[in-house]
C-alpha positions in Angstrom: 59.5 130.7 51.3 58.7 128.3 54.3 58.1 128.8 58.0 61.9 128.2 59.9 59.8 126.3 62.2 57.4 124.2 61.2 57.8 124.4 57.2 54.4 125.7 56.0 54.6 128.0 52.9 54.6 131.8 53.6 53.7 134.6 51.7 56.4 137.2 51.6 53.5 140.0 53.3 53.2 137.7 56.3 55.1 138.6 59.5 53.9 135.5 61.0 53.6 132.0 60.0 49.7 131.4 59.5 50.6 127.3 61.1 52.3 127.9 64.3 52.4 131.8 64.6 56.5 131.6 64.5 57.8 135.7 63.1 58.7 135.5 59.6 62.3 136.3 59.3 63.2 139.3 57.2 64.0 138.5 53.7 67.5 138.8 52.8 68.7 142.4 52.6 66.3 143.8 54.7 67.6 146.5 57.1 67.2 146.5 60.4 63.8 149.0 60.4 62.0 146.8 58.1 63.0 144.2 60.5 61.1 146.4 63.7 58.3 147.7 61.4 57.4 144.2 60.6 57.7 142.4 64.2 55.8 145.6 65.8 53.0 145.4 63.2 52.4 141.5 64.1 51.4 141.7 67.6 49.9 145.6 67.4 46.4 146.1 68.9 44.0 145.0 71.6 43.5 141.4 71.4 39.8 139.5 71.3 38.8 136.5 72.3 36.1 135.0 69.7 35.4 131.3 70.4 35.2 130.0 66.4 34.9 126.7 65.8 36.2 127.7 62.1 39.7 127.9 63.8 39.7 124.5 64.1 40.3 121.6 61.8 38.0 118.7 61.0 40.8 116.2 62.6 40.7 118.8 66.1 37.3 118.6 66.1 37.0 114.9 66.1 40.2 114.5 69.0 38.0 117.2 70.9 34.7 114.7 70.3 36.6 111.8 71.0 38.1 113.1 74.1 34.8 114.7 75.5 33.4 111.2 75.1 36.6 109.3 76.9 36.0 112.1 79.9 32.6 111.1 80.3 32.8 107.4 79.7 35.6 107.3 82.6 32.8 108.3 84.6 30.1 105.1 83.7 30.2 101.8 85.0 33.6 100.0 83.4 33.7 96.8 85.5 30.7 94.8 87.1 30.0 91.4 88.7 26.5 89.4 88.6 26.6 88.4 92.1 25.6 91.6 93.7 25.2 94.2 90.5 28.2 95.9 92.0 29.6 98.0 89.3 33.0 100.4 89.2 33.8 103.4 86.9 36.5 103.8 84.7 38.4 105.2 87.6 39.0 102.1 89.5 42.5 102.1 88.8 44.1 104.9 90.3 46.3 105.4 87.4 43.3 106.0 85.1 43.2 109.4 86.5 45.8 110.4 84.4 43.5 109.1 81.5 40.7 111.6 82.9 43.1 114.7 82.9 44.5 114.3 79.8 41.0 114.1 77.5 39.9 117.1 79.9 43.3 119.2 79.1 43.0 117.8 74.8 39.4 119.5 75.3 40.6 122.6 76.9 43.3 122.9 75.1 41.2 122.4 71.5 38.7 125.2 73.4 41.4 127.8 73.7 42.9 127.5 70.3 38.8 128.2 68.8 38.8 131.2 71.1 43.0 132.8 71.6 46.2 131.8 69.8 47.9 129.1 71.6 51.8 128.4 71.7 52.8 125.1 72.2 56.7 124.4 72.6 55.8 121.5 70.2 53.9 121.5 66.9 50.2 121.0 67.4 49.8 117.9 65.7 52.4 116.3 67.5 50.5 117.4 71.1 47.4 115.9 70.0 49.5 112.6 68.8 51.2 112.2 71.8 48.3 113.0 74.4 45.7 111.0 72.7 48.1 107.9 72.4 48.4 107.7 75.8 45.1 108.2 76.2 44.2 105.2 74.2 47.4 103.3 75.3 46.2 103.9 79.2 42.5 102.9 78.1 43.7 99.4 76.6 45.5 98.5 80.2 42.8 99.5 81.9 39.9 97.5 79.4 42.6 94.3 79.8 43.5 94.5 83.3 40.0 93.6 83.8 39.2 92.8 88.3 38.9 88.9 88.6 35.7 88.2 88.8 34.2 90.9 86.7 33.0 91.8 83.5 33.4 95.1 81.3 30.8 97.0 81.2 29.7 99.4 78.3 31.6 102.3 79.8 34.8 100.6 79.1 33.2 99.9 75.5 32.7 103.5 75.2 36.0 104.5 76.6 37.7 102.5 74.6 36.1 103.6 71.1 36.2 106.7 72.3 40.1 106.8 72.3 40.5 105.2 69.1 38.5 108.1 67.3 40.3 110.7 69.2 43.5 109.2 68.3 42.3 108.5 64.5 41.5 112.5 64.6 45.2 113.4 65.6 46.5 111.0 62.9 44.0 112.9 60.3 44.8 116.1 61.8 48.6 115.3 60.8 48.2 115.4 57.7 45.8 118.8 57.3 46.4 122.5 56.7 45.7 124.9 59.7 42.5 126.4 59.9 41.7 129.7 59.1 
C-alpha cells in the first residue's frame, strides 16, 4: 500500500504516512469505527518538542549547511574597489534581501522539522528545490551584475558556493527516504 499523497510505501498498522504525515486511509471494508479508532489514535497525547538532528536527512542537513553559510556570506564584503578599499556586502542590491530571507527561513524551517512535525502544502523536497534554486539563481545575478568599477570579493565567492551546495543537497535530498 502507498501514501495517497506522496506515494511512500505504508505498512498496513500505520495511521499515518511515515514521509509526509498524510492519514492512512482505511483499507477497504473497514467500518466506519475502525475508521475513528485509527484517526483518534494518530494525533492522541501531549506533544514534545525534541530538537534531533536524526530527523533529518543527510541531503537537509547539507541545504541547512549551505544555507547558514549563504546567510552569513551575504553579510561579508561581496564587491570592492582599489582606489579607496571601499568594500559592499552581499546586500548591495536591494533585491538580494530576498536571498537573505530565504537561507534564513530553509534554516528555520530545517530547525523545526529536527524539533516538531512540519506540514508543508508541498512535498518537502520540492520546498527545499524550489527555495534553494532561487537562492542560487538570485546569487548568480548578483555575482554577474558586478558595480562598474569593482571587483568581487571573497564573500561573493562564498555566497556563491555556498548556494550551489545547498542546492546540490535538495537535489540529493530528492532522491532519499525520510528520516526516522
Amino acid at each position: 500500500m502507498s501514501c495517497r499523497n506522496c506515494g511512500a510505501e505504508l505498512n498496513a498498522a500505520d495511521a499515518r504516512c511515515a514521509a509526509c504525515g498524510t492519514l492512512v486511509d482505511a483499507p477497504a471494508g473497514a467500518g466506519d469505527s475502525e475508521v475513528a479508532t485509527a484517526r483518534a489514535g494518530a494525533g492522541s497525547g501531549p506533544k514534545t518538542i525534541t530538537f534531533k538532528l536524526a530527523r533529518l536527512t543527510r541531503g537537509d542537513r547539507i541545504v541547512g549547511v549551505g544555507s547558514l553559510v549563504l546567510f552569513i556570506a551575504l553579510l561579508l564584503p561581496w564587491y570592492g574597489t582599489g582606489v579607496f578599499g571601499f568594500s559592499v556586502d552581499g546586500l548591495w542590491h536591494g533585491w538580494m534581501y530576498i536571498t537573505l530571507l530565504l537561507a534564513l527561513a530553509t534554516v528555520g524551517y530545517l530547525a523545526a522539522l529536527a524539533a516538531v512535525d512540519v506540514r508543508l502544502p508541498v512535498p518537502h523536497w520540492q520546498a527545499l528545490l524550489g527555495a534553494t534554486g532561487v537562492m542560487l539563481l538570485l546569487v548568480i545575478i548578483g555575482v554577474a551584475t558586478t558595480p562598474t568599477g569593482a571587483s568581487l570579493e571573497w564573500g561573493a565567492i562564498v555566497g556563491l558556493i555556498a548556494a550551489v551546495i545547498a542546492l546540490a543537497g535538495a537535489l540529493l535530498r530528492r532522491n532519499e527516504p525520510a528520516a526516522a
